[in-house]
N, C-alpha and C positions, 0 to 999 in steps of 0.2 A: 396563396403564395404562387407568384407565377411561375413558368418554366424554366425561365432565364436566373430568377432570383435561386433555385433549386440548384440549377447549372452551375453556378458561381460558389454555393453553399457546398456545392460535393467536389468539385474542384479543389476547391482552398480547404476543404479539410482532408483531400487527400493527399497535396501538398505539403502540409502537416506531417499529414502521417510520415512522409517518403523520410522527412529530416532524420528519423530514428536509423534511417539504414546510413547516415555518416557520421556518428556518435559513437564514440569507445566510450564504456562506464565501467565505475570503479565501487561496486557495493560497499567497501571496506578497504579505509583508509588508515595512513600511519597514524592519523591523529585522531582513531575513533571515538577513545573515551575523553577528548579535550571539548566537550561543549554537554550544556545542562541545559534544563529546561524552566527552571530557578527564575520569577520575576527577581527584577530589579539586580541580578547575579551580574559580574562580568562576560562570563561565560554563557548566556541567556540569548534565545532566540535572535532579539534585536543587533545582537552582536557577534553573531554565525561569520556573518561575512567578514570579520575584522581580525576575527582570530589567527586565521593562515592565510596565506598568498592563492593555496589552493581554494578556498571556500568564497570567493569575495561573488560567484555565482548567488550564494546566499541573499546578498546584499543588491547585487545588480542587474540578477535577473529579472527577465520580463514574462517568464514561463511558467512559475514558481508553483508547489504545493502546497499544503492542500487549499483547493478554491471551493465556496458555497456552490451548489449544486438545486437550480432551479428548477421547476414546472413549466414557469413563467419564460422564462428564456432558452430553454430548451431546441432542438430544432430534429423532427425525428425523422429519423433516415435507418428505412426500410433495409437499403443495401449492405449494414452491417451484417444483418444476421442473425441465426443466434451464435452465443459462444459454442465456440468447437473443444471442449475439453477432455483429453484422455490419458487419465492419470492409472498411475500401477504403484504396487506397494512395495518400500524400500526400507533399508537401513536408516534410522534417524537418529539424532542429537538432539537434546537439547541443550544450550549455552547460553549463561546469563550476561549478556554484553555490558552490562551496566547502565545504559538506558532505556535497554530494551531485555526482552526475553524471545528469544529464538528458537525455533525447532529446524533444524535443515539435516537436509535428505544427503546420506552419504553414497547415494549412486543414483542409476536413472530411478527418477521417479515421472515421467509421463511430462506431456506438459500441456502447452494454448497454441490452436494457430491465429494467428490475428493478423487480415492484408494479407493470407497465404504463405505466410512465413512461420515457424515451428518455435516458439520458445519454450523451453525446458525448465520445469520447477525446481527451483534453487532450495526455496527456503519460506519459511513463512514469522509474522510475531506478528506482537499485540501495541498498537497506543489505545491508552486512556486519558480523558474523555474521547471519542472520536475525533479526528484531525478534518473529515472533510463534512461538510454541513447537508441536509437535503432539509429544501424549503424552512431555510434559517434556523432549523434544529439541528444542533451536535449531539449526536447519540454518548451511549457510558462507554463503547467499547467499539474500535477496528480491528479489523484483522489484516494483514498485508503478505499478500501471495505473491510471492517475488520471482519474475521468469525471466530467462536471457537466451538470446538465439545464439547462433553460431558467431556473431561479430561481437558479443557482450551488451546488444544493445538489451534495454530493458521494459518488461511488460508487468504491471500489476494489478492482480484484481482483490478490488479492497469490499468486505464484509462490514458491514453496520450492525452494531448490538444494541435492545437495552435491556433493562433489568426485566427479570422475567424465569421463566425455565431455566435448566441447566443446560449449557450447551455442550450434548454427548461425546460432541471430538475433544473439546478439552479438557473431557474427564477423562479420558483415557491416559492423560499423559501428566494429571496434576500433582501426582506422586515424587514424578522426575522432575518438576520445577520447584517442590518442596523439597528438593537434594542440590539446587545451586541458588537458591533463597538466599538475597543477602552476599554472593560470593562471586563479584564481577570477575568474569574470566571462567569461572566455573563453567564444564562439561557432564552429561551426564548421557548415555549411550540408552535409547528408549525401545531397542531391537525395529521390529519391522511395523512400520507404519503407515496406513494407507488414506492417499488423502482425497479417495472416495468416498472416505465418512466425511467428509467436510460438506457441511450441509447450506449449497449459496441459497435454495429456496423458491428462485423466482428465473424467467429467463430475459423479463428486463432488465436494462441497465445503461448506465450514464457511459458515455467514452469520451474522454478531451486527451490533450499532450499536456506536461508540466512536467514535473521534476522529482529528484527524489526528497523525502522531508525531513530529511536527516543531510547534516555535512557531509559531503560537499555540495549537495543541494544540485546537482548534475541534470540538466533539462537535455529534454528529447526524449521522456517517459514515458509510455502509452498505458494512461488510466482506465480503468477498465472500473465503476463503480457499481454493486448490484444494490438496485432499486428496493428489493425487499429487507425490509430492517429485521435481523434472527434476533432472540433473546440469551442472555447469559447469566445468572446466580449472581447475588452479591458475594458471595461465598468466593465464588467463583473469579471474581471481577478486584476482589480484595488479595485476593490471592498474585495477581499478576502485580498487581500496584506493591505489595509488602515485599516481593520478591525483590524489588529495586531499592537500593539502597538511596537515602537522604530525596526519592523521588517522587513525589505527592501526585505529580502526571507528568504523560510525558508524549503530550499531544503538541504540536508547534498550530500554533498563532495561522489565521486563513488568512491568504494573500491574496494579492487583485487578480483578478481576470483578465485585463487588459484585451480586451476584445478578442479574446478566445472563442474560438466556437467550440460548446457543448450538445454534444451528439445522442440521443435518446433513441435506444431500439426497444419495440416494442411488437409482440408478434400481432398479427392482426387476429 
């Protein structure tokens, strides 16, 4: 690869990156629980963007969530780093949103710096089967670590599972989502919660911009994916999926890449 070709490849994805600092994001929307994950539903992926005036990103976007995640196209740049992460232990929730299952930090909980900017850990859940692909495989489970800086923009670093072990952070708290099982809107106060048990495993990991994968599908994201695939319990894996009501998964559909650059750090 020549120098020039390098030149151009860190430019335009720092380019990229910069998009994220003139983006306002909205985690949570008035019309949260108006879309399903339901083939053939009205309310179904394919029709995200149709539903409200505010979603039609879903539909039109060219940034979009989650994208397959290659070897092959790859392009690996040194200058990331490794992840800077430093998290502390807080107050949590968890809340059963009705497509999802949520645990979120009710004060500081630490956060990411990524491009020297500070985002702060909001909150974390789970889709099944995995939303984003590595080397044409969807794992049984993601996890989505959800960060926002000081302007709201948004940072996530998503977790890959498959069947296998139990994974020890989510037994800590499987009691409290057997208390909002089944009961969208349901709360349940899990005390102090630290998510330096959260086990990423590896310190590679994939970085592009997309979106978020849920309505309103809001681009200008900065994905953060760890290369290492954890394991999780069917036990376990059944558990988040029973929790959701009329919800068999609730993984949305991979989108194109549209000449995206995907970022690969790797330490030497």
């Amino acid at each position: 690869m020549g120098i020039q070709y390098k030149l151009f490849i860190t430019i335009t994805l720092h380019a990229i990156f910069l998009l994220q600092s003139i983006m306002v994001f909205s985690q949570k929307g008035e019309h949260e629980n108006d879309f399903s994950y339901r083939n053939g539903s009205k309310s179904g992926p394919e029709h995200w963007g149709e539903l409200h005036k505010e979603w039609t990103t879903c539909a039109k976007g060219h940034l979009q969530s989650p994208i397959p995640l290659s070897d092959k196209r790859v392009h690996i740049l040194p200058y990331l780093g490794p992840l800077r992460c430093s998290y502390r232990p807080s107050q949590g929730v968890v809340k059963n949103r009705g497509h999802d299952i949520m645990l979120k930090w009710e004060d500081e909980a630490g956060g990411v710096w990524i491009n020297g900017t500070e985002y702060s850990f909001k909150q974390l859940h789970w889709h099944s089967p995995s939303e984003h692909a590595i080397n044409d495989h969807r794992y049984s489970l993601e996890m989505h670590m959800v960060h926002e800086n000081a302007e709201k923009n948004v940072a996530v670093i998503g977790i890959l599972y498959k069947i296998g072990r139990h994974d020890p952070f989510l037994a800590k708290i499987e009691k409290y989502i057997k208390k909002v099982a089944e009961k969208p809107g349901a709360k349940e106060a899990v005390g102090i919660v630290d998510p330096r048990h959260i086990r990423k495993g590896s310190r590679k990991y994939y970085r592009y911009m997309g979106s978020l994968t849920t309505p309103p599908c809001t681009e200008g994201v900065v994905w953060t994916i760890i290369k290492k695939v954890r394991t999780v319990s069917r036990d376990q894996l059944a558990l988040l999926r029973e929790a959701l009501l009329d919800q068999e998964m609730n993984a949305r559909p991979i989108q194109q890449i549209n000449g995206r650059i995907i970022g690969l750090y790797q330490p030497k």
